[in-house]
C-alpha positions as CSV (number, residue, x, y, z in Angstrom):
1,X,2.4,-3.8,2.1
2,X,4.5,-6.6,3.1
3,X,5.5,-10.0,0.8
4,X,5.0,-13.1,2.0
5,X,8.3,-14.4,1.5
6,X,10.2,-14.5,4.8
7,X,9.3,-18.1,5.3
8,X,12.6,-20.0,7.1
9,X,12.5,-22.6,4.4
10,X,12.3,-20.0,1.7
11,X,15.3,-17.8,3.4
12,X,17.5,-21.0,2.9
13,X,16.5,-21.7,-0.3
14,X,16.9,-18.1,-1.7
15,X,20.8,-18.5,-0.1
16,X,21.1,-21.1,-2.7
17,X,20.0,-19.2,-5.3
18,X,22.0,-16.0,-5.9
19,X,24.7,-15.6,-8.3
20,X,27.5,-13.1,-7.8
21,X,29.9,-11.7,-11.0
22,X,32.8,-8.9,-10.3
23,X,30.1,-6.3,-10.9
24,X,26.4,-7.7,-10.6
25,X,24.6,-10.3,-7.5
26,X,21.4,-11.5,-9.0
27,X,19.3,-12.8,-6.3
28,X,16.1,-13.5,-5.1
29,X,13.2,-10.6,-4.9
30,X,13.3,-9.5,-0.8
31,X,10.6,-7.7,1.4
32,X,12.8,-4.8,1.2
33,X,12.9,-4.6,-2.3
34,X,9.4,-4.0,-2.8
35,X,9.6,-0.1,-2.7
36,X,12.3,0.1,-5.2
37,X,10.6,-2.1,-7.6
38,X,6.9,-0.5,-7.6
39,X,8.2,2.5,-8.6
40,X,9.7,1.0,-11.3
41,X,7.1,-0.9,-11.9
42,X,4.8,2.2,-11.7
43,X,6.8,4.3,-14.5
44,X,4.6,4.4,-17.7
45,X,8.1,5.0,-19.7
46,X,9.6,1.8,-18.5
47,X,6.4,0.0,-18.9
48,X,5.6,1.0,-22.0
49,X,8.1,-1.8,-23.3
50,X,7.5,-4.3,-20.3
51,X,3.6,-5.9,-20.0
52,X,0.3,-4.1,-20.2
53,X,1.3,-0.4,-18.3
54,X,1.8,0.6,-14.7
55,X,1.2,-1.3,-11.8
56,X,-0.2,-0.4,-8.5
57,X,1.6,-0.9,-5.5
58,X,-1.0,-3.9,-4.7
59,X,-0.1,-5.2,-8.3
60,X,3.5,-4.9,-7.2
61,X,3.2,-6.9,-4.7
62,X,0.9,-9.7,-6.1
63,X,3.9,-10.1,-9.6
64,X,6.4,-10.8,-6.6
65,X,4.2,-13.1,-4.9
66,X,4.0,-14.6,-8.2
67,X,7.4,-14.7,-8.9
68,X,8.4,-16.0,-5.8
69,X,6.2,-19.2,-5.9
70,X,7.4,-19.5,-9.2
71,X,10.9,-19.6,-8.5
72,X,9.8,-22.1,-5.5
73,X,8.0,-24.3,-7.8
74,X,10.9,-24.5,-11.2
75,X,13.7,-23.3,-9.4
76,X,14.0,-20.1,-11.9
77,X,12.3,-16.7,-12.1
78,X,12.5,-13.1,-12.4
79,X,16.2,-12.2,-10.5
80,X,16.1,-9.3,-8.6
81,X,19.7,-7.2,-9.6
82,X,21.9,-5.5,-7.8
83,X,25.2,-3.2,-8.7
């Protein structure tokens, strides 16, 4: 599955919105992220303390769908975070 986030005005706008430290880049969720984070959203242990229980790739993909309009829309959301 593919998210639908690879619009050119969304690409620009997600340039804007990353935030880099010595040791951590919070950005925006990407297409290529979305294998990484279904399976974490798919491990009962780590959902046990986030929302209702595992998600589905399909739910994967519609919470960063989500999240992405979200950010479009208040200019905040869920950062994606890299090391």
């Amino acid at each position: 599955m593919t998210l639908m986030l690879e619009h050119p005005l969304v690409r620009e706008r997600r340039s804007l919105l990353t935030l880099e430290t010595e040791r951590l880049i919070l950005r925006r969720w990407r297409n290529e992220d979305l294998e990484a984070a279904a399976a974490i959203n798919a491990d009962p242990e780590v959902m046990a303390w986030i929302g209702a229980g595992p998600m589905t790739l399909s739910d994967s993909v519609n919470y960063l769908t989500r999240n992405d309009a979200y950010f479009d829309s208040h200019g905040f959301g869920i950062w994606a975070v890299e090391r």
